[in-house]
C-alpha positions in Angstrom: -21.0 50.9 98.9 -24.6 49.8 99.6 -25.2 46.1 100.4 -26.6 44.0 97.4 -30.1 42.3 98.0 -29.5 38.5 98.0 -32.1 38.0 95.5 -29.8 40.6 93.0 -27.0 38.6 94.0 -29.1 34.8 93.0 -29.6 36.9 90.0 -26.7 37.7 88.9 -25.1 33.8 90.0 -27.7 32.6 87.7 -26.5 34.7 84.7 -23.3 33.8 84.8 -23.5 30.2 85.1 -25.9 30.2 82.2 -23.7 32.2 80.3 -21.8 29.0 78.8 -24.7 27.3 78.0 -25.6 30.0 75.1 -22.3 29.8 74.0 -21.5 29.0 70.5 -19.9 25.4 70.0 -17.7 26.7 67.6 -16.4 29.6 70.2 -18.0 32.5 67.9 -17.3 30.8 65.0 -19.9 30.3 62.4 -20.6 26.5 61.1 -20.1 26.3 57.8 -23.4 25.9 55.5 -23.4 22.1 54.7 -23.1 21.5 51.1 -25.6 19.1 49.2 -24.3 16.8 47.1 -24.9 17.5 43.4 -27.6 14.7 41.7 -26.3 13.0 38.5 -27.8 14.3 35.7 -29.4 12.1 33.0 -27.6 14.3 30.4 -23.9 13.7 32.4 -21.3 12.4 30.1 -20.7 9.8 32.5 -23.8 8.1 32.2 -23.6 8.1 28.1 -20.0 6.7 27.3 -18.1 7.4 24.1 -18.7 4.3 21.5 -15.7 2.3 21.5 -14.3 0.0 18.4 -13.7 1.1 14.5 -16.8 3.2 12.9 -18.1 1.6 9.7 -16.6 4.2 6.7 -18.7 7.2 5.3 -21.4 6.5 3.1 -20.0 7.8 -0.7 -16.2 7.3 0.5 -14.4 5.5 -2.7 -12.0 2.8 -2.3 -8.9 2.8 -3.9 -9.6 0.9 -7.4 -5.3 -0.2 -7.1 -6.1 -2.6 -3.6 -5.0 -5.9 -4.3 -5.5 -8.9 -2.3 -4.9 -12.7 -3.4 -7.4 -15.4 -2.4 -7.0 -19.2 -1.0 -6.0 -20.0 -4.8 -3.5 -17.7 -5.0 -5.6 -15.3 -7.9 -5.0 -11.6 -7.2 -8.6 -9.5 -7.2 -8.5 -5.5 -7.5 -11.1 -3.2 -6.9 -10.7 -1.6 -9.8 -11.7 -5.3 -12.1 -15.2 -4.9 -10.4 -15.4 -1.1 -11.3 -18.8 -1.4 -13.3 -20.2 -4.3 -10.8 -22.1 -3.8 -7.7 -19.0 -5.6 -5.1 -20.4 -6.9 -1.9 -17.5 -7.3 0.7 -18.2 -9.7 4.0 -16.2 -10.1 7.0 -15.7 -13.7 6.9 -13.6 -16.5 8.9 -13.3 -20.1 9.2 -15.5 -19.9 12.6 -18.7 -18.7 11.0 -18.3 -20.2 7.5 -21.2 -22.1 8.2 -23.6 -19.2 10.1 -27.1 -18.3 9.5 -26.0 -14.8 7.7 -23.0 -16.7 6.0 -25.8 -19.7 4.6 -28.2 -16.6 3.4 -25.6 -14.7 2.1 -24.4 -18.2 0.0 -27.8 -18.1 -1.4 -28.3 -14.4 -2.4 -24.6 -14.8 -4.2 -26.0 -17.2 -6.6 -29.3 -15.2 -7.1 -27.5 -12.1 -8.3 -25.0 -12.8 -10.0 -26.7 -12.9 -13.2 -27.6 -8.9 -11.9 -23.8 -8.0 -12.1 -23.3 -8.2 -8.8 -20.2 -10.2 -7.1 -19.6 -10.9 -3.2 -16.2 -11.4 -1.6 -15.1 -12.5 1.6 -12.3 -10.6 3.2 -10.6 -13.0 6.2 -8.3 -10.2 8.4 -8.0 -12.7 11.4 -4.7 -12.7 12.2 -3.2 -16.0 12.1 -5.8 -17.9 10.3 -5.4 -14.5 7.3 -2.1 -16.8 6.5 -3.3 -20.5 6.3 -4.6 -20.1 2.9 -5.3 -24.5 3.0 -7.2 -24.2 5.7 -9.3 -21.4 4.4 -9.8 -22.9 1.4 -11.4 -25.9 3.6 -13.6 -24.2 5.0 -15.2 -22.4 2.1 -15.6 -25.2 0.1 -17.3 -27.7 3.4 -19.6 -24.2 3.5 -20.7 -24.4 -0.1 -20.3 -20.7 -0.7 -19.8 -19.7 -4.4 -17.2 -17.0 -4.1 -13.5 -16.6 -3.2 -12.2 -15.4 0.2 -9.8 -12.5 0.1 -6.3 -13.0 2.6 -6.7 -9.8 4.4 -3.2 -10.1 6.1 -2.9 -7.4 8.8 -6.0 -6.2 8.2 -5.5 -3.5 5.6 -8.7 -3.5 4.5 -10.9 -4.4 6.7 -9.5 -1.5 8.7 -9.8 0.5 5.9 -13.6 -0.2 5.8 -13.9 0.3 9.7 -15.1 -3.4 9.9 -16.0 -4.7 13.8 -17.8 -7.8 13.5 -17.7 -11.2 11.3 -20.8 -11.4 8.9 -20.4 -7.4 8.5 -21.3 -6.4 4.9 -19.6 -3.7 2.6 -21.4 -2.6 -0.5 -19.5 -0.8 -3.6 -21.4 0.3 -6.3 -20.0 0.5 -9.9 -17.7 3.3 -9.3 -16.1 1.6 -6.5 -18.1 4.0 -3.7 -19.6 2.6 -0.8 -22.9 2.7 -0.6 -24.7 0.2 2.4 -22.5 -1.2 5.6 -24.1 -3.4 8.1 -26.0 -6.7 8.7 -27.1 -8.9 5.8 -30.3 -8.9 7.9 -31.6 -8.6 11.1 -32.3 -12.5 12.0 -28.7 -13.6 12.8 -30.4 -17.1 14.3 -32.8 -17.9 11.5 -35.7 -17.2 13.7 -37.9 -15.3 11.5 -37.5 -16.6 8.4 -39.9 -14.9 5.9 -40.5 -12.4 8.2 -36.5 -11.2 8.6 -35.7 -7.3 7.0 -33.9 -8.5 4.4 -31.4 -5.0 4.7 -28.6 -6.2 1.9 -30.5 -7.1 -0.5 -33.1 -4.0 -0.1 -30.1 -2.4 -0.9 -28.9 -4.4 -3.9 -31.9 -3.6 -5.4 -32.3 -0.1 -5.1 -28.4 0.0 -6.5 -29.1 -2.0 -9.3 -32.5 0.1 -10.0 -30.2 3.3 -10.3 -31.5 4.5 -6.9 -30.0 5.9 -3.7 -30.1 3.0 -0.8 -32.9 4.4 1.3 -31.0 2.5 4.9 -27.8 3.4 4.5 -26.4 2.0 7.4 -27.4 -1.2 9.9 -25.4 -2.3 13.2 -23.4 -5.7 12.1 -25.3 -8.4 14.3 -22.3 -11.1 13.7 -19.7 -12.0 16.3 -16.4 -10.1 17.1 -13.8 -9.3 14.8 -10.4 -9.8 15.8 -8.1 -7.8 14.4 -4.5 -7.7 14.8 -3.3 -5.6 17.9 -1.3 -2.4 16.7 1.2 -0.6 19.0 0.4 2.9 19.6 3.1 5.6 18.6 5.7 6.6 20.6 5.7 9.8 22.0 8.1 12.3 20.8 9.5 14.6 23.0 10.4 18.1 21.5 13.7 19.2 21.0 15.1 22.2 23.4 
């Protein structure tokens, strides 16, 4: 065997001991691609939440003309005595007796009801639903010229999908409902002649034979509290 040159041997020293050094970290093993992380998009589901809370009821739904509920006097009022009236329903309470919609809506009472058309209030607050005295209080140190309905439990006022005090419910003659909403959009008596007078927009076009052109307004009152139901058991299937 012929002598290797020492510059073949420094050669070949130097190839090995750079050998490690082009290694892979990973000991032939590819690094995984790293993955970028995904941006939020504007249209995510996440980012535009489900409404929560009771949705007002459809426009055209009809009432049932047999509900019966008594006021602070003790006089029972059906739906079905107003059938041929326009009926304007209000989410009222002892707490906003005296509130800018609740003082406006006073006044519009005693303007149209020489135009057949009669308001209500409906009290569902639980507790206070009961205490027919101190309803009856209230509504006269508020001056308001029509009866309060005990809503006890909330029948109706779930049955109209109501979600805030000051809320409005309009039935026309047939007992359908026809406007749901604010009684205007000035909740503090800010804007006085300058407020969008929504309910009684929609009075008027009732009582001219027409459709309501706004249908449908977001209540601008405060909460409703309602009573708290328990959800339904679950049933578990027979094997």
């Amino acid at each position: 065997m012929k002598k290797q040159t020492p510059l073949l041997c420094a050669l070949l020293a130097l190839g090995l001991c750079s050998a490690p050094l082009l290694a892979s970290p990973l000991d032939g093993k590819k690094e995984p691609p790293k993955q970028e992380k995904k941006k939020d998009s504007a249209d995510s589901p996440d980012k535009h939440p489900a409404p929560s809370g009771p949705r007002p009821i459809a426009i055209g739904t009809e009432i049932d003309a047999a509900t019966s509920l008594s006021d602070c006097a003790g006089n029972a009022h059906t739906i079905k005595q107003y059938r041929g009236r326009v009926l304007v329903l209000v989410m009222w309470s002892t707490t906003n007796a005296k509130s800018v919609q609740m003082q406006r809506l006073a006044k519009l009472a005693a303007n149209y009801a020489s135009k057949n058309v009669a308001v209500l209030g409906l009290d569902p607050v639980p507790g206070e639903s009961k205490d027919a005295k101190a309803i009856a209080e209230a509504l006269k140190k508020s001056g308001a010229p029509f009866s309060v309905l005990l809503d006890d439990g909330a029948i109706l006022a779930e049955r109209l999908g109501a979600s805030a005090l000051d809320e409005v419910f309009v039935l026309d003659g047939k007992g359908a409902v026809r406007y749901t909403g604010a009684v205007d959009d000035d909740p503090k008596g800010e804007k006085a002649e300058k407020a969008q007078a929504y309910l009684a927009a929609a009075l008027d076009e009732l009582l001219a034979g027409k459709e309501v052109a706004n249908q449908n307004t977001p209540p601008n009152g405060g909460a409703l509290r309602l009573p708290k139901r328990k959800p339904a058991p679950h049933s578990t299937p027979k094997r």
